[in-house]
ZAFIKE-459833 format. One record per residue (C-alpha): x, y, z. Coordinates in steps of 0.2 Angstrom, whole numbers, plus 5000, padded with zeros to 4 digits. Example, Ala and Ser with C-alpha at 12.3 -4.5 7.8 and 13.67 -1.06 7.14 Angstrom:
506249785039;506849955036;
//
This chain:
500553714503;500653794521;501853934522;502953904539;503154064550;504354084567;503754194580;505454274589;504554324604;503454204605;504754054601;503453984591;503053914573;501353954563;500753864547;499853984537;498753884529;497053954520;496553804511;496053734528;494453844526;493653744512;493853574525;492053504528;491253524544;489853444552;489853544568;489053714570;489853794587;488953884598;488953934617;487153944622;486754094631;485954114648;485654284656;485554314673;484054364682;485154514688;486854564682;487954594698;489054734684;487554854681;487255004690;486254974705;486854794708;488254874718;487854774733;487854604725;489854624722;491154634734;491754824742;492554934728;494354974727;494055114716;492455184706;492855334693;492155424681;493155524667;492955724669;492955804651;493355984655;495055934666;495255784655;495855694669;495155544681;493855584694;493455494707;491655484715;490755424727;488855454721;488455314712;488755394696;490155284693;490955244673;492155124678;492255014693;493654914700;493254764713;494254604721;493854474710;492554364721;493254204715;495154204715;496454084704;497554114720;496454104739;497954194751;496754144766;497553964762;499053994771;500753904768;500953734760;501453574771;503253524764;503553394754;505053274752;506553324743;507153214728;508553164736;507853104751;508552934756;507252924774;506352734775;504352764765;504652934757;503952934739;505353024729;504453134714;505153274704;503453384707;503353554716;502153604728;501753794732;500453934736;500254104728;499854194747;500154374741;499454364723;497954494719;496454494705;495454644702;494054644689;493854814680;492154834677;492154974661;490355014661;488955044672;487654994657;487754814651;488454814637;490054684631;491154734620;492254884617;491354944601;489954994613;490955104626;490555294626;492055404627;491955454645;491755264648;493355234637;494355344642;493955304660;494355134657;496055164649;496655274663;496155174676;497155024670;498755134670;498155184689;497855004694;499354944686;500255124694;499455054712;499954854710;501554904706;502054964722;501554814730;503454754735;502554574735;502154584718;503254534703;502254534688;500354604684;499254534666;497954644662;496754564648;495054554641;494154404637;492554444628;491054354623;491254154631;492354074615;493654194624;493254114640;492154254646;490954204660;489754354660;489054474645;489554614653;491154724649;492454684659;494354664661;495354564672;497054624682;498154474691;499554524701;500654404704;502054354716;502754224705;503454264687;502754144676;503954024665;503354104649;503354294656;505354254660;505454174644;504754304633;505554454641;507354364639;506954344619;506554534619;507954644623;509654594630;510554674642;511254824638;510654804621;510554984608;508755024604;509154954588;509454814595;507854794603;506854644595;505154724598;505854864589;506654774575;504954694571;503954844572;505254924560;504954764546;503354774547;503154954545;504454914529;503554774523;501854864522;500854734518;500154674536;500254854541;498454934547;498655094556;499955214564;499555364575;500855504583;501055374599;500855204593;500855074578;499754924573;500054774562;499554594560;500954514565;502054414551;501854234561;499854274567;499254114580;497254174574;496654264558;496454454563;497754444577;498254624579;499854694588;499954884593;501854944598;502455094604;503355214591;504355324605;504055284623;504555094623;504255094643;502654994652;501055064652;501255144668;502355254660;501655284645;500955484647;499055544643;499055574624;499855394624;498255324635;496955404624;497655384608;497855194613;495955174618;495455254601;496355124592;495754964604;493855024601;494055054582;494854894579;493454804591;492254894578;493054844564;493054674568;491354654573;490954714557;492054584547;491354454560;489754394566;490054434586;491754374585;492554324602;494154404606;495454414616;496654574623;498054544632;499154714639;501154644639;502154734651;503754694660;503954644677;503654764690;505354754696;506854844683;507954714678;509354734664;508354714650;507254834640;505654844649;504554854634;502754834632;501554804619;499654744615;499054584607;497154564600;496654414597;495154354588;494654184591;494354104576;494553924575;495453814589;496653734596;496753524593;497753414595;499253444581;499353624592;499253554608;500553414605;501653534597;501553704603;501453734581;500053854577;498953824562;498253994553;496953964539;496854184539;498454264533;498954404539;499254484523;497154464518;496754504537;497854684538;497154744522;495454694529;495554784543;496654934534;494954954524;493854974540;495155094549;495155214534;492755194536;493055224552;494155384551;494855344569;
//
């Protein structure tokens, strides 16, 4: 019998349901993989991808992110050549109101606009060509991890700008489009429905940190022990009580609940240590598994609720049909109980 889970910050049911593994199956998956005469991500490819924002390497003895100009870059950060949101559109014809009442105008209830100020950058995290974050180096991985708080530091001062995603889709079940390592960065003008949504459910206005639901989960799990994987000084990771996918992984702040922006330097690396050793341990669980990372943060702009942020890991095992999709109620067939001591096992191999 499935065992039905509600995700409060998600507003979302999962069915956590492990005899759905033993279901027969005639299909094999696969995504059939062809490479590229030349990878426009790999060193000296530079010119077959648009001018840089920002290449950067990570200097050990400062500890700190160096820029260069060389060639001898770690991470690189580019406009994305092929945008969700074009801003060389321009400005949307209007269309007619619903109550219109003029002779020949179709009434409708859709809306019609343009994203003219939006911006996508693709963070390219290595010069080599390698995929997935088990295979950074630490001067490419800690490169990477700062310059996603720089990125997310520069966007934010971008008036225009309302919200910014930072995610990772790796190998093409996540939807990735290239082998190469890379992350994605959309800042947007718009706040989107679910954004709103989301940070509503996760603090209310001048709400006692107790009060916080982020914190309230974090502090059950922790309790609860059984989905919990790992803890460091600055940060804390579980499998989520209601998990959409078998080895989805949460990490949550422990004392500076603020956006990644403001999370400080020991915060950065130690949160980059714990991304690579779960990518690591997965892949060593998983045949090449596809996974997704998405970097939750609030909107650029303060409002009256807690502006929390927190990182989800997905890996894609199975999909989403047609009871999710008609829905919106998740189906499970890895609970998150088998998954965290899974994982916890791996973590304590690894001696991150």
């Amino acid at each position: 019998m499935a065992d039905l889970r509600y995700d409060p910050i998600n507003d979302l049911w999962v069915a956590v349901a492990e005899v759905r593994t033993e279901r027969p199956n005639e299909y094999r998956p696969s995504a059939e993989v062809v490479p590229l005469e030349r990878c426009p991500f790999c060193r000296g490819h530079e010119t077959e991808t648009p001018d840089p924002i920002a290449e950067s390497t990570w200097d050990a003895a400062t500890n700190v992110l160096q820029p260069v100009s060389d060639g001898n870059w770690a991470v690189r950060v580019i406009p994305n050549r092929f945008p969700a949101f074009d801003p060389h559109l321009g400005p949307v014809e209007p269309i007619a109101a619903l109550d219109s009442d003029k002779p020949g105008i179709i009434v409708h209830p859709f809306r019609h606009a343009r994203s003219l100020h939006s911006r996508q950058e693709l963070v390219i995290e290595s010069p080599r060509h390698v995929e997935s974050y088990s295979q950074l180096n630490e001067t490419e991985r800690l490169a990477s991890f700062f310059t996603y708080r720089q990125r997310l530091q520069h966007l934010r001062q971008n008036r225009q700008l309302k919200y910014v995603l930072l995610f990772k889709n790796c190998r093409p079940n996540a939807g990735a489009s290239l082998a190469h390592i890379h992350s994605q960065l959309f800042g947007l003008d718009f706040v989107p429905s679910t954004v709103a949504a989301r940070q509503r459910r996760l603090g209310r206005a001048r709400a006692t940190p107790s009060q916080w639901l982020l914190k309230q989960i974090a502090d059950f799990e922790l309790t609860q022990e059984t989905r919990f994987v790992t803890q460091g000084q600055r940060w804390s990771m579980f499998c989520p009580y209601a998990s959409r996918f078998g080895f989805q992984t949460w990490i949550v702040p422990r004392q500076n609940w603020g956006p990644l922006w403001e999370q400080d330097d020991a915060a950065i690396v130690e949160l980059s240590r714990l991304v690579q050793t779960w990518t690591q341990a997965v892949e060593e669980t998983i045949d090449r598994p596809a996974y997704n990372i998405l970097f939750h943060n609030p909107l650029l702009r303060p409002t009256s609720l807690p502006g929390h942020c927190y990182i989800e890991l997905f890996v894609r095992i199975g999909t989403m049909a047609g009871f999710e999709w008609g829905s919106n109620c998740w189906i499970n067939t890895h609970s998150p109980e088998s998954a965290a001591n899974r994982l916890r096992e791996k973590f304590k191999e690894c001696d991150w």
